[in-house]
N, C-alpha and C positions, 0 to 999 in steps of 0.2 A: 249373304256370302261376301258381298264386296265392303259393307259394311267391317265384314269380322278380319279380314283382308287392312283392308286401311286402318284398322286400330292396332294391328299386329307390325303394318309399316311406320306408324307412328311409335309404337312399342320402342323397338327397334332402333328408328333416327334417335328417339333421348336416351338411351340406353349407349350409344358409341357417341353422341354429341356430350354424352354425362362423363363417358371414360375418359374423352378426350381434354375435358376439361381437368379430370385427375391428376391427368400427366403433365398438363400444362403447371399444375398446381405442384407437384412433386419436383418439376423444372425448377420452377423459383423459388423452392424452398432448398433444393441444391444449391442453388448460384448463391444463395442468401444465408449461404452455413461459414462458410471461411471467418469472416469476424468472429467468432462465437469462439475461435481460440483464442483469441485477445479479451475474452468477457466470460469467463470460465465460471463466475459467480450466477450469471442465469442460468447455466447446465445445472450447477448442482442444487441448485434450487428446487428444480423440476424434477433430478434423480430421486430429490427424499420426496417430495410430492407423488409422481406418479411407480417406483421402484420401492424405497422404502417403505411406504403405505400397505403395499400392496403384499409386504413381508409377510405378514399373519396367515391369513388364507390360503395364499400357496402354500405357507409350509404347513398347516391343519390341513389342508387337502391332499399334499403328499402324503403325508401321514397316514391317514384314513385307506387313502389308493393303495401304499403300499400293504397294510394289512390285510384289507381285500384281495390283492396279488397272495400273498402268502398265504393267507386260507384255503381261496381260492387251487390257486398252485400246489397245495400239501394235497388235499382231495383228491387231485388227478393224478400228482403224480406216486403218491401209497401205493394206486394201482399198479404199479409195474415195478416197485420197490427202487423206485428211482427219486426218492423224498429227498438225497442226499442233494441233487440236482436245485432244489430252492433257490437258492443263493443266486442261481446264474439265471434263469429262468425270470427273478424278479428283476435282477440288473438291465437283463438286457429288455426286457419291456420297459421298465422305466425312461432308461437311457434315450434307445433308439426312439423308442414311439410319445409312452404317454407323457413322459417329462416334457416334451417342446409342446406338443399340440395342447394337453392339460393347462401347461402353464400359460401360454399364450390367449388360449378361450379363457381362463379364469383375468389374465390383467386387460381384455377387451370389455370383460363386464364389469371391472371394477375402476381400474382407473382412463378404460377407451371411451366409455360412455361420461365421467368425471371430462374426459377433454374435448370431447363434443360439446358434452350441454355447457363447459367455461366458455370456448369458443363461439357455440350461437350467441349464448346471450349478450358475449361483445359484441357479435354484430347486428344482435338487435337492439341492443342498448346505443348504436351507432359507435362505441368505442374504437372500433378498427378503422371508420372514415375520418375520426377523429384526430388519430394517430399520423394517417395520411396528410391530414391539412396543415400536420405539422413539420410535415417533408421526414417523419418516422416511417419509417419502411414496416407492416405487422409483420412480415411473413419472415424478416430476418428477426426482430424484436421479441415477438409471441410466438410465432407456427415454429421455426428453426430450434430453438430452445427445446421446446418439447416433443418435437419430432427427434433429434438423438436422445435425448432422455431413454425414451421410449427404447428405442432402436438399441441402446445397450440395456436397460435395465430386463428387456425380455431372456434374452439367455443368460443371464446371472440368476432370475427367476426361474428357468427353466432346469438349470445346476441343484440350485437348493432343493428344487420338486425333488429331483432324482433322490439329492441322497437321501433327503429326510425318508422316501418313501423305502427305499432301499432298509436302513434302521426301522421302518415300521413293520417290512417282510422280515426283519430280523427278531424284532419282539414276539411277535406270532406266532414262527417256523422255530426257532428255538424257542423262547421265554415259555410259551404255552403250548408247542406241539412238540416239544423234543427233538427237535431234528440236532445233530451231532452241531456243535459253534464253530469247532475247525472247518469241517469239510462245510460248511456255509460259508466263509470267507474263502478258505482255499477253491477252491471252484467257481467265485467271481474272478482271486485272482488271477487262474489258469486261464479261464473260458473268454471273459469281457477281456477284448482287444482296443486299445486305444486308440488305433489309426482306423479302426475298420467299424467301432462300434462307438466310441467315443466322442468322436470328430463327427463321423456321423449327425449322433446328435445335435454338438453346434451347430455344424452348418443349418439343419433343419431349424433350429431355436433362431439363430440370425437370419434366415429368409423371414421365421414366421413374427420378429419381433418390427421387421424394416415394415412388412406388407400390415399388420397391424397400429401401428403406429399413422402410417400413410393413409390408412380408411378410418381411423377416428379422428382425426386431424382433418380433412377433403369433407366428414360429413358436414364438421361444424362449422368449418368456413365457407360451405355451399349450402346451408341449411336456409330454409325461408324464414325471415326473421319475423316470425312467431312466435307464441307457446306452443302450438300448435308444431308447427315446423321444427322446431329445436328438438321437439319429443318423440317425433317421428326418425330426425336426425339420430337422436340417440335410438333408438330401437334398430336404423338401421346399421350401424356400430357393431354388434352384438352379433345380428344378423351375416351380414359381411363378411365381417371377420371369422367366422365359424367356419363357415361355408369355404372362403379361402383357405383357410390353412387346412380343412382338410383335405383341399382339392391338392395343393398342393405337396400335401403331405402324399398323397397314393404317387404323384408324377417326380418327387424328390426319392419317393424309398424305388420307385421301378427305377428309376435311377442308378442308385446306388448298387441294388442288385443285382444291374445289369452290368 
């Protein structure tokens, strides 16, 4: 018992001794952003690296989502001869919900884990002390750079999810289920409100692209400079980041709602 007791108080202290180091770590990659208007060429570097790259997938996964929306969506609502309703039913799922969370869990697995394991292996390759010895600053040089990369290219990712998927509930619900093409567009026009469903979304898509960026960035500059370490690093990337955005996705929508 006292055993299970002090592993659970150990648990614990590196669990808030680990967060706190986050924060530290999120500190100075704040304080260490200001120059990075003066040197505009390492943002966009990093934009097409980990935004651009990452174009494909989200937009074949919107795709895919939104058809599944509109299949889906036609099935249930036939039932009540409310089929004409598609249009809006897909938007506003998109929008509000799976566009930000979709998009953000797909660019943590594809370019979060990409800036984990570049980042361990700098510092296991000692390139980051290296930098240091050179009175280079990494965290303004490396971590800065592609911490706003990130932090904008998520909700511009989370944009394109929507509409491409939006267009794929449209191919579906009309192209092959017949639902009327007017009243599929008139009815996102009508229904999807911008200030209330639209904005919504952003704001969700910029928490969850700042809070992703910050846990694949904190794994690989805290990662044990291993293979070992780095792989773990990136596993917990993926991990992290899921788990947060959808925690904060329930505490951002009661939010909202409220």
């Amino acid at each position: 018992m006292m055993d299970a007791l002090a592993k659970l108080g150990r648990g614990a202290l590196d669990f808030f001794e680990r967060l706190g180091r986050g924060h530290l770590f999120l500190m100075y990659v704040l304080a260490g952003s200001p120059p990075l208007l003066l040197r505009l060429r390492l943002w966009t570097q990093q934009m097409y690296s980990v935004g651009v790259l990452s174009l494909l997938i989200v937009a074949v996964a919107g795709l895919f989502v939104g058809m599944v929306l509109g299949l889906q969506g036609y099935n249930t609502l036939v039932d009540f001869g409310s089929e004409e309703s598609l249009g809006v039913m897909v938007a506003l799922s998109l929008v509000q919900e799976l566009g930000p969370v979709l998009a953000a869990v797909l660019f943590a697995a594809r370019a979060g884990t990409s800036l984990t394991a570049e980042i361990g292996l700098m510092k296991t390759t000692e390139q980051l002390s290296g930098m240091e010895m050179m009175a280079v600053d990494p965290l303004q040089r490396v971590i800065a750079p592609r911490f706003w990369a990130s932090f904008v290219s998520v909700p511009l990712l989370a944009a394109i999810f929507s509409a491409v998927g939006v267009f794929g509930g449209y191919f579906v619900g009309v192209g092959l289920l017949g639902v009327d093409d007017g009243a599929f567009w008139s009815q996102i026009q009508s229904r999807v409100d911008f200030h209330e469903d639209v904005m919504n979304g952003v704001i969700k898509s910029v928490v969850f692209g700042f809070v992703a960026a910050w846990i694949a960035l904190f794994e690989g500059y805290d990662a044990v400079p291993t293979s070992e370490g780095v792989a773990r690093a990136t596993t917990r990337t993926v991990v992290h980041t899921s788990i947060a955005v959808l925690g904060l996705d329930f505490v951002l929508t009661a939010l909202m709602f409220d």
